[in-house]
C-alpha positions as CSV (number, residue, x, y, z in Angstrom):
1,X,0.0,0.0,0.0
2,X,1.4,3.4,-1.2
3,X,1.7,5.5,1.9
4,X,1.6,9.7,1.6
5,X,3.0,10.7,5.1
6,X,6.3,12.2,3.1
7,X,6.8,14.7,0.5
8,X,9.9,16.3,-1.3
9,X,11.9,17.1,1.2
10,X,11.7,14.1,3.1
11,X,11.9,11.8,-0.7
12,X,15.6,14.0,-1.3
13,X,16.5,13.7,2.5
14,X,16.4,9.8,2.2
15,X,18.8,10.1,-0.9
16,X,20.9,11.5,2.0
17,X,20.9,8.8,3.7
18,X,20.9,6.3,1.1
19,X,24.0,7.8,0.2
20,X,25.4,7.7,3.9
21,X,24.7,3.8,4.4
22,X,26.5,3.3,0.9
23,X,29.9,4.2,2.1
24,X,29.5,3.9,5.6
25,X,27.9,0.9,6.7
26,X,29.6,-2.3,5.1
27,X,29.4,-5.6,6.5
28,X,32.9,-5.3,7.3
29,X,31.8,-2.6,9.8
30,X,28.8,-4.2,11.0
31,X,31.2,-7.3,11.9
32,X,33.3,-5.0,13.6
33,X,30.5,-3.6,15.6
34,X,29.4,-6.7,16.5
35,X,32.4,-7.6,17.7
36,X,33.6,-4.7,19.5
37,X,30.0,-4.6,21.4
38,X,29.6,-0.7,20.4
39,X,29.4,1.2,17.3
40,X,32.5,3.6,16.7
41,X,32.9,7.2,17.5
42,X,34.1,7.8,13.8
43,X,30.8,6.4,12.3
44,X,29.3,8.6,14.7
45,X,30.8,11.9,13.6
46,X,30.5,11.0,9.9
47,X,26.5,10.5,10.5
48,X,26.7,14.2,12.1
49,X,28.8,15.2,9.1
50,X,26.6,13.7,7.0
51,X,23.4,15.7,8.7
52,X,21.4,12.6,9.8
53,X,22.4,12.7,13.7
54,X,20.8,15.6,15.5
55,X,18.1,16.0,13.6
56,X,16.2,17.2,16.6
57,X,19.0,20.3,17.6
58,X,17.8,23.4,16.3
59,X,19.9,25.1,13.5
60,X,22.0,27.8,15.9
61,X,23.4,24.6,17.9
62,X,24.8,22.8,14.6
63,X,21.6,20.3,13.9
64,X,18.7,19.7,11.8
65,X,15.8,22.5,13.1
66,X,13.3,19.2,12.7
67,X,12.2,19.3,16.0
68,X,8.4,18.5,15.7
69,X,8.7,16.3,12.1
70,X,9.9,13.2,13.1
71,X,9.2,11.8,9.9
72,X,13.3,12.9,9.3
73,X,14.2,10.5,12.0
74,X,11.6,7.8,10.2
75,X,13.5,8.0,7.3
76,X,17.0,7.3,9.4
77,X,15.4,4.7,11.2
78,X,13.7,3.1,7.8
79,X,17.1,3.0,5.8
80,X,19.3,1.4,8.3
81,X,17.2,-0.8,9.4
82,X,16.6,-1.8,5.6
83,X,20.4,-2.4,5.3
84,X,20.6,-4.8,8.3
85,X,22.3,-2.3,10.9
86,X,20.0,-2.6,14.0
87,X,23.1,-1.7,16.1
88,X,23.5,1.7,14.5
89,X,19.8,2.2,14.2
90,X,20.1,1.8,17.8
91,X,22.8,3.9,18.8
92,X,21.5,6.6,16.7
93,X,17.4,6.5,18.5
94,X,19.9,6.9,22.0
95,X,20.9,10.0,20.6
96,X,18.7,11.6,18.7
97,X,15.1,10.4,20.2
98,X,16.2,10.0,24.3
99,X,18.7,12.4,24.9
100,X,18.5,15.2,22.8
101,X,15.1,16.2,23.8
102,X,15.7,16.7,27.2
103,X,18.4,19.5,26.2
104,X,15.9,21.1,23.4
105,X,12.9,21.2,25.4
106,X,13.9,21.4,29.2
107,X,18.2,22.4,29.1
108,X,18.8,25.8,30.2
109,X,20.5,28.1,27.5
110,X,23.9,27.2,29.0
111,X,23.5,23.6,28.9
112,X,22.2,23.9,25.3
113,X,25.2,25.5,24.1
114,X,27.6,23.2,26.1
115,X,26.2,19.9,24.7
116,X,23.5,20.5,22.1
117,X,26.5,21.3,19.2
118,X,28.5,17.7,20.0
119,X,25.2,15.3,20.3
120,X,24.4,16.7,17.0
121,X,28.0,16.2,15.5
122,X,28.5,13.2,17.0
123,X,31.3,14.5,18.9
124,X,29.7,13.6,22.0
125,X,28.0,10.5,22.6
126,X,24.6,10.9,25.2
127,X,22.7,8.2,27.4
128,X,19.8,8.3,29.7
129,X,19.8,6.1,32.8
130,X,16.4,5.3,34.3
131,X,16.3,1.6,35.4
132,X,17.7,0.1,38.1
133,X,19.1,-3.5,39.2
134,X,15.4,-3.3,41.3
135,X,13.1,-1.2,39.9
136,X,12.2,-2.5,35.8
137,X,9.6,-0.1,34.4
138,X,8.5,1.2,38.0
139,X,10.2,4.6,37.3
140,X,8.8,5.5,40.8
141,X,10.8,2.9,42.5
142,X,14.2,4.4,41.8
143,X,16.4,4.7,44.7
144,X,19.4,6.5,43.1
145,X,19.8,9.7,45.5
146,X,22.0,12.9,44.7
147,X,22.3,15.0,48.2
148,X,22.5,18.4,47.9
149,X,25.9,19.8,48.7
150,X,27.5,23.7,48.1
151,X,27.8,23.8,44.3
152,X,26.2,20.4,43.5
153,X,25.4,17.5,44.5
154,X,26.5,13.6,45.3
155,X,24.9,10.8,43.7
156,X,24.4,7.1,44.9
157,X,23.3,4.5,43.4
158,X,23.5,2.2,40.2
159,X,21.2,1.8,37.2
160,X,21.4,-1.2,34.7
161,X,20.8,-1.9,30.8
162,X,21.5,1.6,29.9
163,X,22.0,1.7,25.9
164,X,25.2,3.5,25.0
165,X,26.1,3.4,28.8
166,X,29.4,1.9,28.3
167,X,30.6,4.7,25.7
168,X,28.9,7.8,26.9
169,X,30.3,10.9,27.3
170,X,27.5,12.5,29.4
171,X,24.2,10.7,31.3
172,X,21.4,12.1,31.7
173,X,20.8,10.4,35.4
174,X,17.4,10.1,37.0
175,X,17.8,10.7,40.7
176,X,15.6,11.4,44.0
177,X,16.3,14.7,45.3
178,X,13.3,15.0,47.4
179,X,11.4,12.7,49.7
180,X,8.7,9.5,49.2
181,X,8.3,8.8,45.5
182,X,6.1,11.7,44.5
183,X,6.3,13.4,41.2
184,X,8.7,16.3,42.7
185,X,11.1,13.8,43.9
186,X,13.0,13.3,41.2
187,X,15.4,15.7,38.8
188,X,17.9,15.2,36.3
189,X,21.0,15.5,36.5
190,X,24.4,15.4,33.6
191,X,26.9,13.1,34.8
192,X,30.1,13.5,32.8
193,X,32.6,10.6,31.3
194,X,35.4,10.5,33.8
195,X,33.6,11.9,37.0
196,X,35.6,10.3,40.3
197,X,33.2,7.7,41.5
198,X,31.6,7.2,38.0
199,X,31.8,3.7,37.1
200,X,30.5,3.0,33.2
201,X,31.2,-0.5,34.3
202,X,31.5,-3.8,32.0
203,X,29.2,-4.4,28.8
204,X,26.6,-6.3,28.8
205,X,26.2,-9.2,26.6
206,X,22.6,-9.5,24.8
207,X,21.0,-11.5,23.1
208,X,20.7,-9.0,20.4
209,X,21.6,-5.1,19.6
210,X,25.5,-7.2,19.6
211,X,26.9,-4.1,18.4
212,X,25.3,-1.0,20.5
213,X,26.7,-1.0,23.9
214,X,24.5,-1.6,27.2
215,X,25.9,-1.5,30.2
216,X,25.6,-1.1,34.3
217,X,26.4,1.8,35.5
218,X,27.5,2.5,39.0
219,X,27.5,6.1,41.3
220,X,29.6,6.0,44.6
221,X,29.5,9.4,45.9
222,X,30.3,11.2,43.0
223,X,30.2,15.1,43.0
224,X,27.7,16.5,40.1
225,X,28.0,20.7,39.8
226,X,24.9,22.5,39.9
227,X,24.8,24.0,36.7
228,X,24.2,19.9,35.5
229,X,20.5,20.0,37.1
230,X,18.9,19.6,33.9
231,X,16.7,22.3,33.7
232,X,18.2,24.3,37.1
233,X,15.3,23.3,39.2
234,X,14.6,20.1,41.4
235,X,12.0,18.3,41.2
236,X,10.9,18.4,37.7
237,X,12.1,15.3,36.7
238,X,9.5,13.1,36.5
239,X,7.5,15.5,34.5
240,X,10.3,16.0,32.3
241,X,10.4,11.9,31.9
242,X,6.5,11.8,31.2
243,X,6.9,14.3,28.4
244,X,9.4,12.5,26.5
245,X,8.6,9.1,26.8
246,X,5.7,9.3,24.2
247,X,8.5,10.0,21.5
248,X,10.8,7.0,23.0
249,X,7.7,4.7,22.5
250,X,7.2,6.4,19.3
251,X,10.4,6.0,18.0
252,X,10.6,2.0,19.3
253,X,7.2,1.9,16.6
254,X,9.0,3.3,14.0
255,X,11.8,0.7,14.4
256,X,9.1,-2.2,14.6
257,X,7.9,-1.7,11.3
258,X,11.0,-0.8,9.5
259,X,11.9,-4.2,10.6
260,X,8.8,-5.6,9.5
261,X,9.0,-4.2,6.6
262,X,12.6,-4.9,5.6
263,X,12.1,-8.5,6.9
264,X,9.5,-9.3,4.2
265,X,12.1,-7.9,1.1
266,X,14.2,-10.0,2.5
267,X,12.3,-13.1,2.6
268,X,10.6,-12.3,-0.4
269,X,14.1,-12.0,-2.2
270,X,15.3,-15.4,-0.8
271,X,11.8,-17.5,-1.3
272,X,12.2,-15.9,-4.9
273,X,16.0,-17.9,-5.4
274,X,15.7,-20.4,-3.0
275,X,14.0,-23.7,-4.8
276,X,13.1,-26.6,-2.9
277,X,11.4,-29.9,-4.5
278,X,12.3,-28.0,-7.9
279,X,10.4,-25.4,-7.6
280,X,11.0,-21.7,-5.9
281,X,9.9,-21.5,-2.2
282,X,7.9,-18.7,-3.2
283,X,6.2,-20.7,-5.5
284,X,4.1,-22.9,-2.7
285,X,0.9,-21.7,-1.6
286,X,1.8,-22.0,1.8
287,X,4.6,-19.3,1.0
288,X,2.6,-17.3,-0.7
289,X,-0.3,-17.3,1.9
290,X,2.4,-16.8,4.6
291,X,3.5,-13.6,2.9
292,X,0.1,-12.2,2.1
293,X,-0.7,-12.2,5.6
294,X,3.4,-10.5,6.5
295,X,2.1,-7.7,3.8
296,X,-0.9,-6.9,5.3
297,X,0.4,-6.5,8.4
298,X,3.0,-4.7,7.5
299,X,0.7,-2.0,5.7
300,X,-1.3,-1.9,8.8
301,X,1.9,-0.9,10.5
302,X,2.4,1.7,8.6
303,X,-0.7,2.6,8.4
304,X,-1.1,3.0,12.3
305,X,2.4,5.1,13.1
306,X,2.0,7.1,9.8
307,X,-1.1,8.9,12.2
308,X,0.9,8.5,15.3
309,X,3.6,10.6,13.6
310,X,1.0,12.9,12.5
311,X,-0.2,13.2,15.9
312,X,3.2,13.5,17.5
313,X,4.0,16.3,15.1
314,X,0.4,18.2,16.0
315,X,1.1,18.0,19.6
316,X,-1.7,15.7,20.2
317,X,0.5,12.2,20.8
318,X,-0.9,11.5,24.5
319,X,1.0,8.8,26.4
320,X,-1.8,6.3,26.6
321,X,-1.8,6.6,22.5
322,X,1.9,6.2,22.5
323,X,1.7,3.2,24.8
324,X,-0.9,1.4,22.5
325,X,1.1,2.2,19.4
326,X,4.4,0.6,21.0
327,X,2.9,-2.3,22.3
328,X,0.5,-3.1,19.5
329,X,3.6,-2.5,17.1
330,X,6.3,-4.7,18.4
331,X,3.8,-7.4,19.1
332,X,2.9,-7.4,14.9
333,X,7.2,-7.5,14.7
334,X,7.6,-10.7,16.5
335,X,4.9,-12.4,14.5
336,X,6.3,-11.0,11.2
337,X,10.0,-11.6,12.1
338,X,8.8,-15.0,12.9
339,X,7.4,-16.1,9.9
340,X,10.0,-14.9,8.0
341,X,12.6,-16.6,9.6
342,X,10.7,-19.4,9.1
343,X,10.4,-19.0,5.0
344,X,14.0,-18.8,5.2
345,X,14.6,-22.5,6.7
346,X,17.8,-23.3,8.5
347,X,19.4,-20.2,6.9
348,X,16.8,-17.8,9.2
349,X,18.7,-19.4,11.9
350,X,22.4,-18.4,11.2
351,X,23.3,-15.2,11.9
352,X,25.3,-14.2,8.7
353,X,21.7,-13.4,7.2
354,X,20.1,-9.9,8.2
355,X,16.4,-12.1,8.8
356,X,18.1,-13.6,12.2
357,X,20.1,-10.7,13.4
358,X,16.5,-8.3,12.7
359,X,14.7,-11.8,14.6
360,X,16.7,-11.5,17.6
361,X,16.8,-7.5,18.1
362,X,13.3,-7.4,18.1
363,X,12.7,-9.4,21.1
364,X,14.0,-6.3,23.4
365,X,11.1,-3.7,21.6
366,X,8.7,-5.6,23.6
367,X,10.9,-4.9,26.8
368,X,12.3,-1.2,26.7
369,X,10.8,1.9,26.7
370,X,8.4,0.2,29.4
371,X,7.3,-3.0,28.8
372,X,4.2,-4.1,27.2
373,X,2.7,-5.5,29.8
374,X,3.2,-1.6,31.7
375,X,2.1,-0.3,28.3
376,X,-1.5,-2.1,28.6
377,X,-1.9,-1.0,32.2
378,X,-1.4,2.5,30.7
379,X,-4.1,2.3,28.2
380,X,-6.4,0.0,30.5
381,X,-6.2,2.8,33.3
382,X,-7.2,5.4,30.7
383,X,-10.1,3.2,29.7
384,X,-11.0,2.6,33.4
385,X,-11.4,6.0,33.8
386,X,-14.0,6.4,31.6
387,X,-16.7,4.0,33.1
């Protein structure tokens, strides 16, 4: 199904991008990545070079001025995917869809100019670190503290699975600054690369993502300057979190159906080559049923976070329609994913083919950004509300 969410601009910046993948991202450098457990800085700065990182940073900091059309980012996120390089996709949504909005919206004018200009170069690498070893999705149940001391604070604690955590040059740390687990309990505060006390500890190995970093990340009485207070008032950060997750769940979408959708070329391409009994795979009815119903689905993907990007654009993204869009989404990706792993036969299973890397990656989108079990509580409380 033809879909109309872009126009001219957006048709020659995905020529950018095209262009971009074609010298940048080999499968020499997606091995690498893999094995290294991180994407490199130098990719990085070429993708700021190049004008697809910091899409999101207005035009006097160095970036993009595409603050409110994510459909720039959809484009990013469509193109790598399609070329098999979840890993950068990945390190590039850290970036561009977590951390950068917290600068643009809530950063005071001297954070902006001290970090917007690098996240959008790629000269600096940003994380956000929310969970913790005991808290999951319950972003009320975080214990990391930061005392208030003269000209800052100290921070305790330790969050884990935090994407990019191990190659970060600044976090964007969720901490309790006030008392109980109210909304004005919590801020956010920078912690910096190299901060005494900052551990960006070991990498974690996953079952997919192999080549963007996650690691654990540990805070034993380290000093924070003031100026860092994201914002330059306490207890805003909660509020600060609520706004911005809608575009993290947004974003995860995105990826969901770009992997949908680039799954099915890929099995289509292979059932099209691949003869069994003498005969193209493709060329079985099963295959061919199996594939109508991938299509479908991945129209009515589209079809779904075409509006949501509308809506997001408009202002009019609420979290309980972000929630339903994420986990409706990535539950459509794992049934795709699996049938086309499944059209592939024993090569779906080895890694060397993009179907099993995109298989395994997938698995997470039903786990971050709050799981999908928290995401149906969200809606279902909305609903609740209402009888």
């Amino acid at each position: 199904m033809e879909r109309d969410l872009y126009d001219e601009d957006h048709d020659a910046f995905r020529d950018m991008v095209r262009d971009f993948i074609s010298r940048y991202v080999t499968n020499a450098q997606r091995e690498r990545w893999d094995a290294e457990g991180e994407v490199d800085r130098e990719t990085l700065r070429r993708a700021g070079e190049a004008g697809i990182l910091g899409l999101a940073v207005p035009e006097e900091y160095g970036g993009g001025g595409m603050l409110d059309d994510y459909r720039f980012r959809a484009v990013v996120m469509e193109e790598v995917i399609r070329a098999g390089a979840g890993s950068l996709a990945g390190a590039l949504g850290i970036q561009d869809d977590l951390v950068v909005p917290y600068f643009v919206h809530f950063g005071t004018p001297e954070q902006k100019a001290r970090w917007l200009p690098g996240l959008a170069s790629g000269e600096i690498i940003g994380a956000i670190a929310m969970t913790e070893p005991g808290t999951g999705s319950n972003l009320r149940g975080i214990t990391t503290t930061a005392r208030a001391v003269e000209g800052g604070y100290v921070v305790n604690g330790a969050k884990t699975f935090i994407s990019s955590g191990a190659t970060a040059d600044i976090v964007i740390t969720v901490v309790k600054t006030g008392e109980g687990d109210g909304p004005q309990a919590f801020s956010l505060l920078v912690v910096e690369r190299g901060a005494e006390g900052f551990d960006q500890g070991k990498k974690l190995h996953k079952m997919g993502f192999a080549g963007h970093d996650t690691a654990e990340l540990s805070y034993a009485d380290v000093f924070v300057p003031a100026e860092n207070l994201i914002g330059g008032e306490e207890g805003h950060g909660f509020v600060q979190l609520m706004k911005n997750l809608p575009l993290e769940r947004l974003s995860i979408a995105v990826a969901a159906a770009a992997a949908s959708e680039a799954g099915l070329e890929w099995t289509l391409e292979y059932t099209r080559s691949r003869e069994a009994f003498g005969q193209p795979v493709i060329d079985f009815q099963n295959s061919r049923f199996q594939l109508a119903g991938v299509a479908a689905t991945v129209d009515a993907l589209w079809a779904y976070i075409d509006k949501a990007m509308l809506l997001y654009r408009d202002g009019k993204l609420s979290a309980e329609e972000a929630a339903k869009v994420k986990f409706w989404t990535t539950e459509r990706e794992g049934e795709v994913l699996d049938v086309c792993v499944q059209l592939h036969g024993g090569y779906g299973y080895i890694l060397e083919y993009p179907i099993a890397r995109a298989y395994v990656d997938a698995r997470v989108h039903r786990i971050y950004g709050g799981t999908n079990e928290i995401m149906r509580e969200i809606v279902g409380r909305q609903l609740a509300g209402r009888r």
